[in-house]
MIVEX-321860 format. One record per residue (C-alpha): residue number from 1; residue in three letters; x, y, z. Coordinates in pm, 1 decimal. Layout:
N
     n   res          u          v          w
   NUM   ala          X          Y          Z
...
***
This chain:
466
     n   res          u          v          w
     1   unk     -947.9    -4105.8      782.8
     2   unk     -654.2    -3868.6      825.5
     3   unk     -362.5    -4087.9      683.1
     4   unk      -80.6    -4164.1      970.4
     5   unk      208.4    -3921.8     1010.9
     6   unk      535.4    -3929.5      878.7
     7   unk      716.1    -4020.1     1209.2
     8   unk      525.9    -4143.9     1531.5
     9   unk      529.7    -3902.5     1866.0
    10   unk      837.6    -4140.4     2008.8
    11   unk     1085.2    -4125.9     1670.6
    12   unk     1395.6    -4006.2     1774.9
    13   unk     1592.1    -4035.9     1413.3
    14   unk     1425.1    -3866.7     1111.1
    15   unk     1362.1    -4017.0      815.2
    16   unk     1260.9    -3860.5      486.9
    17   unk      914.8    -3864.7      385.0
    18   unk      810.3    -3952.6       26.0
    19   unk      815.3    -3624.0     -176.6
    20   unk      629.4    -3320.3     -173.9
    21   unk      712.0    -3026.9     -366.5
    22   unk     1037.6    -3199.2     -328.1
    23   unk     1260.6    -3350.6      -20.2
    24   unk     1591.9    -3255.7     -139.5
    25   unk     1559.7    -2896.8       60.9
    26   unk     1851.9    -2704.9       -4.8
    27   unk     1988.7    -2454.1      316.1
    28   unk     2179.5    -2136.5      294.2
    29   unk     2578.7    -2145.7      349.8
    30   unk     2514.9    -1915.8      642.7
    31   unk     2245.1    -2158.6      766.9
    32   unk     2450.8    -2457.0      728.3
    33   unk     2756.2    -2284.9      922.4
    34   unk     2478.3    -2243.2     1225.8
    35   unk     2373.7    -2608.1     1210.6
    36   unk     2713.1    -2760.1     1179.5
    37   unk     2884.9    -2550.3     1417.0
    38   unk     2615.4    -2645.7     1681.3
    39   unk     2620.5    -3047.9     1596.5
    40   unk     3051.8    -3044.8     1608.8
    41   unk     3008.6    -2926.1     1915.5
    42   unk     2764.1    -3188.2     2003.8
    43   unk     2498.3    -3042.8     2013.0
    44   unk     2119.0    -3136.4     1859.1
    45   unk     2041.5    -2840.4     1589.2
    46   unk     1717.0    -2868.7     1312.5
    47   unk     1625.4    -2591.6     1085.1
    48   unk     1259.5    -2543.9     1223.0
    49   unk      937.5    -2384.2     1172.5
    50   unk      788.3    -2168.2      881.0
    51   unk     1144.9    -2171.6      657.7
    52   unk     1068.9    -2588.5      621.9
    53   unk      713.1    -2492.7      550.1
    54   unk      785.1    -2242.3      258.8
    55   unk     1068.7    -2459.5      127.1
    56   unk      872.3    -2777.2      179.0
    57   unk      588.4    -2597.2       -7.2
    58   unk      811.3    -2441.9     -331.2
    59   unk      761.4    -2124.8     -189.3
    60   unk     1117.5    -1886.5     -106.2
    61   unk     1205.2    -1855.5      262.7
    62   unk     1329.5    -1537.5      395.5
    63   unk     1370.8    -1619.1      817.2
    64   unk     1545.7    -1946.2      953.8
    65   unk     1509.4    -2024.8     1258.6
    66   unk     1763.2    -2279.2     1445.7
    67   unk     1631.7    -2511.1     1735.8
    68   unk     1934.2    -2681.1     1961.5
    69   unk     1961.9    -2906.3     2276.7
    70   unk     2266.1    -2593.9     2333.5
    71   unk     2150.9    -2360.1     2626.8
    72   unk     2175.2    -1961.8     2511.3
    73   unk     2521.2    -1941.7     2744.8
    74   unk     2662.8    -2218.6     2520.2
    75   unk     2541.9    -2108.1     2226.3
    76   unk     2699.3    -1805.4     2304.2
    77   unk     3026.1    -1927.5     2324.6
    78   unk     3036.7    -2142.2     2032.6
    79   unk     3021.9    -1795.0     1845.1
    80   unk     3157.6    -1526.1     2062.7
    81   unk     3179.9    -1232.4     1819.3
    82   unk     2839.1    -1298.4     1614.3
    83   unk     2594.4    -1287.1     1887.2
    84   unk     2282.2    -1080.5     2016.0
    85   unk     2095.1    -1125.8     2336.1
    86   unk     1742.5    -1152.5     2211.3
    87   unk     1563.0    -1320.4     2425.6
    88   unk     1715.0    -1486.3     2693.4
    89   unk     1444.4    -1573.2     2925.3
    90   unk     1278.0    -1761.0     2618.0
    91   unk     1617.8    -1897.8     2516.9
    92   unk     1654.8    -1703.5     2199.8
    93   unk     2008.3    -1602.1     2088.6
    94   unk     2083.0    -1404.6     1712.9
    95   unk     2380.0    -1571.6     1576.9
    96   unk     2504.3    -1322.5     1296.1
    97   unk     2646.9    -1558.3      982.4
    98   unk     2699.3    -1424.1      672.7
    99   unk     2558.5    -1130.5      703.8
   100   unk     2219.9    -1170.0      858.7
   101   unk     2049.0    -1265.1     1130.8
   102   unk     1965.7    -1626.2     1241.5
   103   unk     1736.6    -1694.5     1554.3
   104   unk     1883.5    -1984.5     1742.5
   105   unk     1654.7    -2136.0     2019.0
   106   unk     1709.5    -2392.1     2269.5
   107   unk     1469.3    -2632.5     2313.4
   108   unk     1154.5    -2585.5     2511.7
   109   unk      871.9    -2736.6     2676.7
   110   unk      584.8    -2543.4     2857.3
   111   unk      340.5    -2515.0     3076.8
   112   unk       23.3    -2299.0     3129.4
   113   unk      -50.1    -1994.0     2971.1
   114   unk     -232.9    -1768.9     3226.9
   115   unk     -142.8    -1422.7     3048.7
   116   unk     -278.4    -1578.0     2739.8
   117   unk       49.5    -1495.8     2572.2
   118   unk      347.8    -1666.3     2768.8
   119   unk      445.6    -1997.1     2960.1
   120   unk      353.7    -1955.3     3339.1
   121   unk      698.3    -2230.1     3335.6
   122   unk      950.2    -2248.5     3036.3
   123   unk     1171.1    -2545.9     3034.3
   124   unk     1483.3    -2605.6     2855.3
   125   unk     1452.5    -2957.8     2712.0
   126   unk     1713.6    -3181.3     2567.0
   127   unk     1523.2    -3335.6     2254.8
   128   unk     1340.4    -3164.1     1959.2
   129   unk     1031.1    -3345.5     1988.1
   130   unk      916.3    -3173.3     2264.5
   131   unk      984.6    -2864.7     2135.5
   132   unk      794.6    -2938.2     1850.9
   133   unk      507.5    -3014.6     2059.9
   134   unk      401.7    -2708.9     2169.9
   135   unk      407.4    -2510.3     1813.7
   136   unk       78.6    -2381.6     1716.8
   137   unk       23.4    -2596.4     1359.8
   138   unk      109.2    -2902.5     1172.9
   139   unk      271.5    -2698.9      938.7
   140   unk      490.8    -2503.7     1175.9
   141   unk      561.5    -2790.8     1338.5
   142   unk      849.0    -2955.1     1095.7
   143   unk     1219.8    -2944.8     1119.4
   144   unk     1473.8    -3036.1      901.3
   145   unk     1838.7    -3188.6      906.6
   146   unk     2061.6    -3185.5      607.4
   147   unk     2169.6    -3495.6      766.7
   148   unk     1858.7    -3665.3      886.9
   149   unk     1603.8    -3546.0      670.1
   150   unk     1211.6    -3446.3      788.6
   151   unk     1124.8    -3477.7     1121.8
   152   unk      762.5    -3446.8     1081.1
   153   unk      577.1    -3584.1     1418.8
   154   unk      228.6    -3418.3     1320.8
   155   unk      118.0    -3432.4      989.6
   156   unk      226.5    -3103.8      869.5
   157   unk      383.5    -3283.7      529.3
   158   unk       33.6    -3420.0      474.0
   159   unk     -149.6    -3098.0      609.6
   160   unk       91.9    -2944.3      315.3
   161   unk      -76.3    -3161.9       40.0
   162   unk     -380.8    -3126.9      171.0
   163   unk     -391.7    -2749.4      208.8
   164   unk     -515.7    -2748.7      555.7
   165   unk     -453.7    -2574.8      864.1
   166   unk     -408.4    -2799.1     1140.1
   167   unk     -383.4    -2747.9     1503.0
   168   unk      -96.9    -2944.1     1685.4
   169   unk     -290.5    -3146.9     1926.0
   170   unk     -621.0    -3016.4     2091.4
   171   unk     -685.2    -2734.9     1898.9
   172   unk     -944.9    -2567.3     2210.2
   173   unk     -596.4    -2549.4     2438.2
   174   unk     -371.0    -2411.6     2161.8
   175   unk     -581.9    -2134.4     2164.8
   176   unk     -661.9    -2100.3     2530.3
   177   unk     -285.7    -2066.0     2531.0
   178   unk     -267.1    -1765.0     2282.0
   179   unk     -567.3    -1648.6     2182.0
   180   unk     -410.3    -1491.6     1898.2
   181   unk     -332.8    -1801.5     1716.5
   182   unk     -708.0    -1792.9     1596.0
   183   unk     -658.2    -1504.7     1374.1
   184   unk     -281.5    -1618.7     1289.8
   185   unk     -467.1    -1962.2     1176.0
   186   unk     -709.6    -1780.8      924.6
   187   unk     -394.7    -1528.7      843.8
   188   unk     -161.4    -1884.1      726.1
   189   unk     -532.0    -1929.3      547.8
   190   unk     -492.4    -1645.0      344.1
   191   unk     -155.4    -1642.5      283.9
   192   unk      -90.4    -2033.8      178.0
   193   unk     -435.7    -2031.4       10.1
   194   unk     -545.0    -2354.3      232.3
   195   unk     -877.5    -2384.5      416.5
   196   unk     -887.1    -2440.9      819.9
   197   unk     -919.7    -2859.0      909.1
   198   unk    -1263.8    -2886.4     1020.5
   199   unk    -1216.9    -2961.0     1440.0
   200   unk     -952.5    -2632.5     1368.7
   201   unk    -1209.4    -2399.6     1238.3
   202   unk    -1518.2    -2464.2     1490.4
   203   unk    -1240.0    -2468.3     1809.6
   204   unk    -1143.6    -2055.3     1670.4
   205   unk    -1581.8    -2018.6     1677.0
   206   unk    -1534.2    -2176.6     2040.5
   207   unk    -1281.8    -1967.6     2167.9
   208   unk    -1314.4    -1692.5     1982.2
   209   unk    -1399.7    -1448.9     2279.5
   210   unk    -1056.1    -1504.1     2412.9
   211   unk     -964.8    -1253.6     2143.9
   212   unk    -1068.1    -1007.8     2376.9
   213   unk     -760.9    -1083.8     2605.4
   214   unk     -496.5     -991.6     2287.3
   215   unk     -398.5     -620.6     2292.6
   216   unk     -502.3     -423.0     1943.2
   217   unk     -185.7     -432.2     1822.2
   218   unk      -96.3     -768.2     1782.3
   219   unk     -450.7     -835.2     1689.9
   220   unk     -407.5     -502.3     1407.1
   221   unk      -52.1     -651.4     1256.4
   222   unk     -252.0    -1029.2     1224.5
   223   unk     -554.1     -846.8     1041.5
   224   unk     -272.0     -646.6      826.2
   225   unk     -100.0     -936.4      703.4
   226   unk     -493.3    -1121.4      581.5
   227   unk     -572.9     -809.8      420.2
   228   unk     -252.0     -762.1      206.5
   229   unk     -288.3    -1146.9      161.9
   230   unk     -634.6    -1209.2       38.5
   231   unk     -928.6    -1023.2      187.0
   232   unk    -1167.9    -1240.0       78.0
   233   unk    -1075.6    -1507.0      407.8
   234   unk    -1252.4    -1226.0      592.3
   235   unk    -1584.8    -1295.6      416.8
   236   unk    -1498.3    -1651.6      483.4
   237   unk    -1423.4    -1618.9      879.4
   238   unk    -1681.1    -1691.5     1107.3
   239   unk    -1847.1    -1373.5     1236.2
   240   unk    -1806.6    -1479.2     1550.9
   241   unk    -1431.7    -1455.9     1517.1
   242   unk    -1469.8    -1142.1     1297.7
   243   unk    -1713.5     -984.6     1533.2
   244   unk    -1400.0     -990.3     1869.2
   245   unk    -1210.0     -728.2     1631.0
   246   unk    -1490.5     -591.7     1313.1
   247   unk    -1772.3     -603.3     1448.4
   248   unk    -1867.2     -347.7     1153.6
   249   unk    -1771.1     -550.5      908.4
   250   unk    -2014.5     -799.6      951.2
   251   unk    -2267.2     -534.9      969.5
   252   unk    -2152.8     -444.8      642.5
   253   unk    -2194.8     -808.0      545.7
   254   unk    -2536.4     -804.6      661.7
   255   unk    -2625.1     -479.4      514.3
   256   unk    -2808.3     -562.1      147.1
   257   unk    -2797.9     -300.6     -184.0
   258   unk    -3088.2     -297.5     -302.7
   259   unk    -3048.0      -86.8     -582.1
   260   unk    -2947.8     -154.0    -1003.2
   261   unk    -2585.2      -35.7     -952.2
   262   unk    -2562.1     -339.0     -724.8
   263   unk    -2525.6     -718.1     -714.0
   264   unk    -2320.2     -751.7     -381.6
   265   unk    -2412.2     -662.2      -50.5
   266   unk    -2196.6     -381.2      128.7
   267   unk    -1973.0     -613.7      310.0
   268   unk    -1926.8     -827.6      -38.5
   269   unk    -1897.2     -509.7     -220.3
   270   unk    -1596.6     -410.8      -67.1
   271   unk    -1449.2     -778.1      -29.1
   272   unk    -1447.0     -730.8     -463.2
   273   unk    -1307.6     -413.8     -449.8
   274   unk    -1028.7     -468.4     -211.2
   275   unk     -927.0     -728.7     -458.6
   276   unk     -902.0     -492.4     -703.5
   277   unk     -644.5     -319.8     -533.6
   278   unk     -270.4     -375.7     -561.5
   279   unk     -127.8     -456.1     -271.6
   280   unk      -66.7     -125.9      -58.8
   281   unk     -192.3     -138.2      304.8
   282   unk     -318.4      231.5      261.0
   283   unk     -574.2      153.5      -17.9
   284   unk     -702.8     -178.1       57.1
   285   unk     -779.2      -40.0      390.8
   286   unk     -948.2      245.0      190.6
   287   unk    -1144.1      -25.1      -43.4
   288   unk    -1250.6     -206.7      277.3
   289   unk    -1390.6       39.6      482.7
   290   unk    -1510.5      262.6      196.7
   291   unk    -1866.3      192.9      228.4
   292   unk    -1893.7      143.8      615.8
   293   unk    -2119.7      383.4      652.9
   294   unk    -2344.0      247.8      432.1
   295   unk    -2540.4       58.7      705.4
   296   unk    -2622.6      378.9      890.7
   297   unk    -2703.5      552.2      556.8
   298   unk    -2941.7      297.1      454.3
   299   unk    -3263.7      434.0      342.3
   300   unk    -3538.2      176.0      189.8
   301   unk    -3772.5      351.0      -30.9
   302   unk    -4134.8      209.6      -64.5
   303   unk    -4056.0      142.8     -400.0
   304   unk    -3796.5      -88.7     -238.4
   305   unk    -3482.1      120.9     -416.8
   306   unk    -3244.0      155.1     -126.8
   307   unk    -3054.3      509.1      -95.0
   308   unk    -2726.7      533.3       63.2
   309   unk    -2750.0      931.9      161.8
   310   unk    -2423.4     1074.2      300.6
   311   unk    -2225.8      760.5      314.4
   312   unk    -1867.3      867.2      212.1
   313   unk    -1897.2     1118.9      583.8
   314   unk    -2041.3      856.4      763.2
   315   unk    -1791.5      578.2      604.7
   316   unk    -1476.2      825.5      708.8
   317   unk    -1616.8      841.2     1079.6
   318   unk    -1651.4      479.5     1134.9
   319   unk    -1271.7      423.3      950.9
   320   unk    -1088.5      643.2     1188.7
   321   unk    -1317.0      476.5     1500.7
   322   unk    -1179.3      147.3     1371.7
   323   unk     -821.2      277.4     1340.9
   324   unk     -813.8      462.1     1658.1
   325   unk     -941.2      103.3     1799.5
   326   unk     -673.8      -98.3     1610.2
   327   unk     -379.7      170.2     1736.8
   328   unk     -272.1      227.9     1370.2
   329   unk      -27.8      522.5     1362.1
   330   unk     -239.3      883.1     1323.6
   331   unk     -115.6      941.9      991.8
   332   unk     -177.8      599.6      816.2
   333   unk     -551.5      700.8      988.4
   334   unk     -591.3     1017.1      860.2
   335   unk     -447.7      928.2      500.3
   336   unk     -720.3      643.2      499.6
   337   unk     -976.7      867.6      637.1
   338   unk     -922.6     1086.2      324.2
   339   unk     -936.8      858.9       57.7
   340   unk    -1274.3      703.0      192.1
   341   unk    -1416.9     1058.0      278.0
   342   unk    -1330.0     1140.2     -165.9
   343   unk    -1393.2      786.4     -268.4
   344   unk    -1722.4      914.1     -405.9
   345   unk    -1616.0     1247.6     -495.6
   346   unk    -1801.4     1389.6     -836.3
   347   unk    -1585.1     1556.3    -1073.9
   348   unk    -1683.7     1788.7    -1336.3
   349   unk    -1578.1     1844.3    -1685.2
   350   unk    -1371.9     2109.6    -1593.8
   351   unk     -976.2     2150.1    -1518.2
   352   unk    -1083.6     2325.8    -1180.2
   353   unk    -1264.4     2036.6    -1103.8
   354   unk    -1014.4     1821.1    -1111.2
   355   unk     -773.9     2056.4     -926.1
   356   unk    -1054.8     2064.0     -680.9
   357   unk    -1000.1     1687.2     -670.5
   358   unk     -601.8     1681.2     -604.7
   359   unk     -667.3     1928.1     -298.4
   360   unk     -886.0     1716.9     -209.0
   361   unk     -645.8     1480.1      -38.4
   362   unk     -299.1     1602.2     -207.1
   363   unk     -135.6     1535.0     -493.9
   364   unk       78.3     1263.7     -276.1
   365   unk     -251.2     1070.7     -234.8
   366   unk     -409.3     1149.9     -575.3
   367   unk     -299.9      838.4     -746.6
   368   unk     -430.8      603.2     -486.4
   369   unk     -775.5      789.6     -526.5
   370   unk     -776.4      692.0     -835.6
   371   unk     -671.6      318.0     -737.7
   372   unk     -982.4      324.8     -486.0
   373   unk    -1233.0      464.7     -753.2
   374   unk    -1100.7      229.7     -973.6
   375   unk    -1168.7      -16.5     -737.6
   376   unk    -1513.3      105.5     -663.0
   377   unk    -1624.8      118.9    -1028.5
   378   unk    -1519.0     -235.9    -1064.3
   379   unk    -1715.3     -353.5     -806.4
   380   unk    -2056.5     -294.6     -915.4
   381   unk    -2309.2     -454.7    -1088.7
   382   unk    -2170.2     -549.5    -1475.4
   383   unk    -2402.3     -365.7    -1705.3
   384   unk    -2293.0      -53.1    -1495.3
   385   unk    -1900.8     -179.0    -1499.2
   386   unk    -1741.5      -35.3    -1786.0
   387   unk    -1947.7      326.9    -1819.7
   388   unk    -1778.8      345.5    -1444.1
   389   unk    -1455.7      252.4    -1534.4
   390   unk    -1402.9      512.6    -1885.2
   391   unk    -1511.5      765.4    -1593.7
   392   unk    -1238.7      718.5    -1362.4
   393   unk    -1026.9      658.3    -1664.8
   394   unk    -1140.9     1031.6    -1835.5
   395   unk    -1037.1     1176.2    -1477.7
   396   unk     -681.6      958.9    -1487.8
   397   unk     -636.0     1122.2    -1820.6
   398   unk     -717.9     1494.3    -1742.4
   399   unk     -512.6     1516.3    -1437.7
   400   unk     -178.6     1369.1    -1627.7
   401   unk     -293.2     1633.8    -1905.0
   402   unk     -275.8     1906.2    -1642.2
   403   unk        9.8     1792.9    -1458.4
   404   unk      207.6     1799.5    -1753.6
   405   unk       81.7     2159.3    -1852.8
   406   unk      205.3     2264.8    -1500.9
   407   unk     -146.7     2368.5    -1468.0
   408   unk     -180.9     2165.9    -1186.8
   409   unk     -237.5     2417.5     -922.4
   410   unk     -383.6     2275.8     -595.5
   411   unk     -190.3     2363.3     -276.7
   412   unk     -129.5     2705.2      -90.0
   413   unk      243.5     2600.3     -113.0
   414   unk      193.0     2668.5     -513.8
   415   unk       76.9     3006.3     -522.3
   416   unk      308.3     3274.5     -637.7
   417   unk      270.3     3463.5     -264.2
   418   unk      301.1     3289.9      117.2
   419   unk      288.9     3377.2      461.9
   420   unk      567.7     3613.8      440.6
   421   unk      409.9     3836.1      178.8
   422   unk      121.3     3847.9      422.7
   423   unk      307.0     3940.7      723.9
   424   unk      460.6     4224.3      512.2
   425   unk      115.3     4377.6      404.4
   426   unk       38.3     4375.4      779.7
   427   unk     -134.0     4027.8      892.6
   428   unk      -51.8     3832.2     1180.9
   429   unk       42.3     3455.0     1153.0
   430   unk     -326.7     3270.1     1263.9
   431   unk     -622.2     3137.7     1108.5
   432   unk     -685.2     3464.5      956.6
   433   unk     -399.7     3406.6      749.9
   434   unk     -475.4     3116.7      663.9
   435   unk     -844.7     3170.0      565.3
   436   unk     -683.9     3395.3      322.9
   437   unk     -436.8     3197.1      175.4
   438   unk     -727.5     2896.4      149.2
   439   unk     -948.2     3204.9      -48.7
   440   unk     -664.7     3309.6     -285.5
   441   unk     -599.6     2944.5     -358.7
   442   unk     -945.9     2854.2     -418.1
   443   unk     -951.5     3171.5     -687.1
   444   unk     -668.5     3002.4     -824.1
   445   unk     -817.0     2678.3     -889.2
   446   unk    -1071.6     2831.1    -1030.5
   447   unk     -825.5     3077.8    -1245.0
   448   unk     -461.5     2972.6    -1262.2
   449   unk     -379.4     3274.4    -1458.1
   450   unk     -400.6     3479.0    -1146.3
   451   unk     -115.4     3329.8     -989.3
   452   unk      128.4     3608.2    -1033.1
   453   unk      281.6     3760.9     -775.2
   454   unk      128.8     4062.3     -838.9
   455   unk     -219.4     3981.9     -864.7
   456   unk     -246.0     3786.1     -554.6
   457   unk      -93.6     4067.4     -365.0
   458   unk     -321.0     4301.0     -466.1
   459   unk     -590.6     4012.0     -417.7
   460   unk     -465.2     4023.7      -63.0
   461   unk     -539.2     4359.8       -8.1
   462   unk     -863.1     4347.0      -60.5
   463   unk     -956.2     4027.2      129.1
   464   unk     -748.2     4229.7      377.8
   465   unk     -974.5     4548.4      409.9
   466   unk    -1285.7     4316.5      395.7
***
């Protein structure tokens, strides 16, 4: 049985609990100014929310949040020169103090949630327990008083030992109020390292569906956060949460490799490779969705070796269809799109290759091609592993070689002649142009000798007369 917690529902004076990572929380100057400037003037004030988590849990906190019986109008005039009107109709007011920041909040209680994102009714209340009563989790639920300690009405302290993510109440209306506390309860998941309490997990199975009513964006920054967190709580989410927002991922989980270069299926593939990667949104969306077109590419020899033919085109389509979904920003999409599409890219043994390679994507993505092949080596099957790795590392080392040499030659902006020159031997600005420029640098690649100023101008004359 769950063991009782800390304070019952009806405590109105906090008491410390016995220790976790320890009791003796220690608050900013800044933070403390907030607090005691609110409780001189009489008025109720608790450091709340995910600061007592993190500092509860030994971890640093970066945002504290204040919660006070004051109403925004008197909070407001307990600091007249320090304020910002963030929210008013939620009774959110930024108190500047030393510098930064510091949401203060008066106390709420709610009522329905019919836009499956705010109260229908928001109530100022006068006492902190019922604003702690409609948080989404045990954990989020704490508050602190220099003066009076833990005010834990839920659990969270134990939910804290225990590593569990815990619902505040009925978990099945928590999420009918905002739907997007399912994926912000596997998100805490990934980022504290705890597993979902049991009645938790099934009710974000249950309501899962009611993802559908959260716009991509809020849904895309939740699914950011897991990823740069630990990717690997998407292999452990239910697919019937994963399928509201990736559906293709669990196709890719479904989707076997049968083939000796292989011990993972696609989905798990990428799971390993993603954790390969450091922590850069750009390439562990890359390592993620690098093989997504592996399901559609699946052919199954009689011999039963599967063949994955085309994958890296198909892989780049289905990224940029999930991004485009999502409402990441066009350039993030078409920088991922571009490392997936070269993620399998052969390189020769010769410099032109590799300068091949750097066009490929640009020099500015270059090194986090190298991150995802990396990556991709890593992730196959061991006896495979390491002749994988010594060839991404043989391509690390000639590129660096011919960087150094300033025989790196792999944009039109590095030839020796431009648009200008062209204009003067008679083109118009257009495609044409352009075609030309694309054929002189290819020549280049190929011979960076002949970037001279003369030579590609006489070059251009006779892709000109052609």
């Amino acid at each position: 049985m769950r063991p009782p917690p800390c304070h019952s529902r009806q405590a109105r004076a906090a008491l410390p609990c016995d220790t976790l990572a320890t009791m003796n929380i220690t608050l900013p100057d800044n933070v403390l100014h907030v607090l005691n400037t609110l409780q001189a003037a009489g008025y109720d004030a608790w450091v709340v929310g995910g600061a007592v988590r993190d500092l509860l849990y030994g971890r640093p906190a970066h945002d504290y949040d204040v919660a006070t019986a004051a109403r925004p109008t008197q909070v407001a005039a307990l600091f007249p020169d320090a304020t910002r009107d963030l929210a008013a109709n939620f009774g959110t007011t930024g108190v500047f103090s030393g510098g930064a920041l510091i949401e203060v909040t008066t106390f709420r209680s709610e009522g329905r949630y019919t836009d499956f994102r705010h109260p229908d009714d928001l109530e100022f209340a006068d006492h902190i327990e019922d604003d702690l009563s409609r948080r989404d989790f045990t954990i989020n639920a704490l508050a602190w008083s220099p003066q009076r300690g833990l005010l834990d009405l839920f659990g969270g302290a134990d939910d804290l030992r225990a590593s569990l993510i815990r619902c505040v109440g009925d978990p099945d209306a928590r999420f009918a109020e905002d739907p997007l506390r399912i994926l912000r309860a596997w998100r805490f998941a990934a980022q504290l390292g705890f597993e979902l309490e049991p009645q938790t997990r099934d009710a974000t199975v249950q309501q899962a569906q009611l993802l559908r009513h959260i716009s991509a964006e809020r849904i895309r920054d939740e699914f950011c956060k897991l990823l740069l967190a630990d990717p690997r709580t998407l292999q452990n989410m239910p697919p019937e949460v994963l399928n509201q927002f990736l559906p293709e991922l669990v196709t890719m989980f479904d989707t076997p490799q049968n083939t000796p270069f292989h011990q993972y299926s696609v989905g798990e593939h990428s799971i390993v490779a993603c954790l390969q990667t450091p922590a850069n949104l750009r390439v562990r969306l890359a390592a993620l969705f690098h093989d997504a077109g592996k399901p559609r590419a699946r052919f199954h020899r009689e011999d039963g070796i599967d063949h994955f033919y085309h994958h890296p085109a198909y892989s780049a389509e289905i990224t940029h269809a999930i991004m485009r979904r999502l409402k990441f920003s066009r350039q993030l999409t078409d920088e991922v799109c571009a490392l997936v599409l070269q993620h399998d890219r052969q390189v020769g043994e010769t410099d032109a290759s590799i300068r091949r390679a750097v066009a490929s994507v640009g020099e500015d993505l270059f090194g986090e091609l190298l991150q995802l092949k990396y990556a991709d080596a890593g992730s196959v099957a061991e006896q495979y592993r390491a002749a994988r790795l010594e060839s991404v590392a043989d391509i690390e080392r000639r590129y660096y070689e011919l960087k150094e040499s300033d025989r790196l030659v792999h944009s039109t902006h590095q030839l020796a002649i431009g648009g200008r020159d062209l204009i003067a031997l008679g083109m118009q600005p257009g495609p044409p142009m352009g075609k030309v420029l694309s054929t002189l640098l290819e020549e280049v690649i190929e011979t960076p000798a002949l970037n001279t100023r003369e030579a590609l101008l006489a070059r251009a004359q006779e892709l000109l007369k052609d």
